[in-house]
GUVOVO-907631 format. One record per residue (C-alpha): z, x, y; residue in three letters. Coordinates in steps of 0.02 Angstrom, whole numbers, padded with zeros to 5 digits, always signed. Example, Ala and Ser with C-alpha at 12.3 -4.5 7.8 and 13.67 -1.06 7.14 Angstrom:
2
+00390+00615-00225Ala
+00357+00684-00053Ser
***
This chain:
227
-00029-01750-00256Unk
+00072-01672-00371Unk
+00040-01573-00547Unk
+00173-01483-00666Unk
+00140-01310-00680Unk
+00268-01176-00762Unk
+00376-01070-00657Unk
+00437-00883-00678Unk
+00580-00947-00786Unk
+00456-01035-00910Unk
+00506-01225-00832Unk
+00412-01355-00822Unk
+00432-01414-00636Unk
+00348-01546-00510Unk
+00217-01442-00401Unk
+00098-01463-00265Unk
-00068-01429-00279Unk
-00135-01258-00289Unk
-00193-01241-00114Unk
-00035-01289-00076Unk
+00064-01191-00167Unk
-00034-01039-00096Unk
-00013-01100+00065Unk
+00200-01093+00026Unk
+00182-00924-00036Unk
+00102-00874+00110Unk
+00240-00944+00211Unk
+00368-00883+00109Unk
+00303-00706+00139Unk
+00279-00734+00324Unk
+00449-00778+00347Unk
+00497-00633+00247Unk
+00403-00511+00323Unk
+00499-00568+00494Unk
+00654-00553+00438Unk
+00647-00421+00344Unk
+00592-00345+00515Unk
+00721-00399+00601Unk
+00875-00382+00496Unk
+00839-00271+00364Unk
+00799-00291+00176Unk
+00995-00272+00120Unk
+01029-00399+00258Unk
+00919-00539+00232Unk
+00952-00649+00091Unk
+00828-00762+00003Unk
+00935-00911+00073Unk
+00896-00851+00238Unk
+00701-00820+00212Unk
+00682-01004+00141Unk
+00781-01082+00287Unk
+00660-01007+00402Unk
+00522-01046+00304Unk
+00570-01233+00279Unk
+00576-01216+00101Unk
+00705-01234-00033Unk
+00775-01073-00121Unk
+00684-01155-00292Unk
+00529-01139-00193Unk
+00557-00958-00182Unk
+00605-00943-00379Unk
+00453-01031-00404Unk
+00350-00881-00331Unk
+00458-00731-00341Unk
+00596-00688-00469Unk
+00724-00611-00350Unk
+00707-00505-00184Unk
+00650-00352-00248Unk
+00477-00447-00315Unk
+00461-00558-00144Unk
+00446-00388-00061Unk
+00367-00250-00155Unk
+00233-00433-00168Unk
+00241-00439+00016Unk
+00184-00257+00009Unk
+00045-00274-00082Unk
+00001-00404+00025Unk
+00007-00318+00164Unk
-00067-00159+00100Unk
-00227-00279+00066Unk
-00242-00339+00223Unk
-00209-00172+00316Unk
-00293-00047+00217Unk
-00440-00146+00147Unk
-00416-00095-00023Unk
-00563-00152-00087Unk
-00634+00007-00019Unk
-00539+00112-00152Unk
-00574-00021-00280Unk
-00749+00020-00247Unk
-00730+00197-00251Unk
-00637+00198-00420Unk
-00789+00102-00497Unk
-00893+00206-00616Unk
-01033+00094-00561Unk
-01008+00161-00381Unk
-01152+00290-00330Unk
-01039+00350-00186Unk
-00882+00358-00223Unk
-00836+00513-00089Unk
-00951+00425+00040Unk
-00832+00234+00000Unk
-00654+00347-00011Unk
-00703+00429+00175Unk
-00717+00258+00242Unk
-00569+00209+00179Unk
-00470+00353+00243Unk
-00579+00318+00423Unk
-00496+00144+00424Unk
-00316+00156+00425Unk
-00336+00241+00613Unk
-00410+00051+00659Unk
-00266-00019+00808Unk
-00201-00149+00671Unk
-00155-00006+00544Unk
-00089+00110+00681Unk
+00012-00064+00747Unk
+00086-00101+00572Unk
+00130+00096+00566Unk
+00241+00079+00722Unk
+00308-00098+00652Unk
+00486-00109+00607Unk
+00433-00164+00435Unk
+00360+00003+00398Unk
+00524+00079+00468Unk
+00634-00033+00348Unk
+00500+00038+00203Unk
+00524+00213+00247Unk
+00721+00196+00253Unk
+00705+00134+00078Unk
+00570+00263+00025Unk
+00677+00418+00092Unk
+00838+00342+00034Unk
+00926+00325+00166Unk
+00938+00141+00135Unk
+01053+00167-00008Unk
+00926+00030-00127Unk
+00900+00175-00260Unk
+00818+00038-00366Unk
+00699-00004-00260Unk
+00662+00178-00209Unk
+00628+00191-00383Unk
+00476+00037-00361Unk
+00427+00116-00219Unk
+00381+00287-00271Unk
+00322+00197-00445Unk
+00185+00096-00316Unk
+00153+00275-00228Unk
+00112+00355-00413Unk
-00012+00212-00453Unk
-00094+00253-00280Unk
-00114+00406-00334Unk
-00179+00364-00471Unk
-00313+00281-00415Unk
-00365+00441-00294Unk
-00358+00536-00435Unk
-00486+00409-00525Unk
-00578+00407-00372Unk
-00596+00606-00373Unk
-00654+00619-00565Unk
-00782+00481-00514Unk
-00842+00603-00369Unk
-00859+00732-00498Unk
-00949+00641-00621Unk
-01052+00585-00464Unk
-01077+00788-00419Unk
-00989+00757-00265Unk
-00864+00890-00307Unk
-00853+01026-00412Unk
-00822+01025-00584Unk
-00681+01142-00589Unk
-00569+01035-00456Unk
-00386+01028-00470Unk
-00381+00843-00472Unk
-00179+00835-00476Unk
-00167+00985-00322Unk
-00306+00874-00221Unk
-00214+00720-00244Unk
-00071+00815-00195Unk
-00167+00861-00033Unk
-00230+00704-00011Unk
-00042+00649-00012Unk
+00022+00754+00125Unk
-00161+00706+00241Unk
-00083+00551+00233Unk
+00097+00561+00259Unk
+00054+00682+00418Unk
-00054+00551+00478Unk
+00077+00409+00458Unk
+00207+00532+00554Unk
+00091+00572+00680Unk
+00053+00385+00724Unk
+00256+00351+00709Unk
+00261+00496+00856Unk
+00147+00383+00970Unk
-00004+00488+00945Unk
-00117+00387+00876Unk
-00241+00389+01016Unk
-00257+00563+01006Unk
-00292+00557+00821Unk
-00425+00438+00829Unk
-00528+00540+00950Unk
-00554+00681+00810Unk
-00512+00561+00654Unk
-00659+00572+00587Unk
-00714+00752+00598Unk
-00532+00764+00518Unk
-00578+00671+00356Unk
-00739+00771+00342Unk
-00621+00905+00369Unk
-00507+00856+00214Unk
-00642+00816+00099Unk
-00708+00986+00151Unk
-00551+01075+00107Unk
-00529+00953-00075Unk
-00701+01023-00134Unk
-00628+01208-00124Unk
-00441+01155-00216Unk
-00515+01216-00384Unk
-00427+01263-00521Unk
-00521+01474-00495Unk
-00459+01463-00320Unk
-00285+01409-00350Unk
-00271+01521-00512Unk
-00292+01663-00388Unk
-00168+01629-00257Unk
-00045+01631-00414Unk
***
């Protein structure tokens, strides 16, 4: 069965079914994810994703405008699956009487063997070539580190709802904890990428308690006095 739906250029085109059509996307970004992994992003044209996904390249258009949205989509994707983020969702919520207590498990998640597996993937190498620049894609460096200000973000939401919560001080630093929350993070990512990662998750815990230990004393009295 077929219905006309309008694509990302505003046509009016034959189309499967929804569940279909969700099905192709899903293939789409399978295939991409594989090659991407295997070739590179620069490497891998969109002619080459829909031949391995059986598709045509209009099925592609249909979905994605160009490369750069089939990926940083992909990402997101991924990102959901991963990294449940419906946890930080949760913990952004004003409705949320826990918001610290949703954010630490969160953070206790990403050491689960599927996140430290996609760490070590050659995906999330390709990603980090593009996020250092070394990939030479300044563009999509420029997405990239767009995406990693929105995550931010949304700690930063997360950390005002804590407060409002009186699960931190009122005084925090909320831009120096992100901060900190920022390089938790990246030191856990390097530390997985170093084959580590069942070291880490022996003391993972006790290390977020740690961090949100050393958040709640990143106020703006105790930074004012190290200045």
């Amino acid at each position: 069965m077929y219905v006309c739906l309008k694509s990302n250029t505003g046509q009016v085109m034959p189309r499967r079914t929804h569940d279909d059509s969700l099905e192709t996307k899903k293939n789409i970004l399978a295939s991409a994810q594989r090659l991407f992994s295997r070739r590179g992003f620069e490497r891998t044209s969109l002619s080459d994703i829909a031949k391995y996904a059986g598709v045509t390249r209009g099925a592609i258009y249909w979905h994605f405008e160009n490369k750069e949205e089939l990926l940083l989509c992909l990402i997101d994707s991924l990102e959901q699956d991963q990294f449940s983020l419906n946890l930080l969702n949760e913990a952004s919520d004003v409705n949320e009487p826990d918001p610290l207590g949703k954010f630490k498990s969160w953070l206790g998640g990403i050491v689960e063997d599927q996140n430290i597996k996609f760490m070590n993937s050659p995906f999330m190498s390709m990603m980090i070539a593009i996020m250092n620049g070394s990939s030479g894609n300044q563009s999509l460096r420029d997405k990239f580190l767009e995406k990693n200000a929105q995550r931010h973000e949304c700690f930063a939401m997360i950390l005002k709802n804590a407060i409002a919560k009186k699960q931190l001080p009122t005084n925090l630093d909320i831009s120096a904890a992100v901060e900190h929350l920022g390089v938790f993070f990246v030191g856990y990512m390097h530390q997985t990428r170093m084959n580590l990662a069942d070291e880490i998750k022996k003391n993972f815990a006790f290390y977020v308690d740690l961090e949100m230990e050393t958040i709640s004393h990143i106020t703006k009295d105790a930074l004012s006095k190290k200045m």
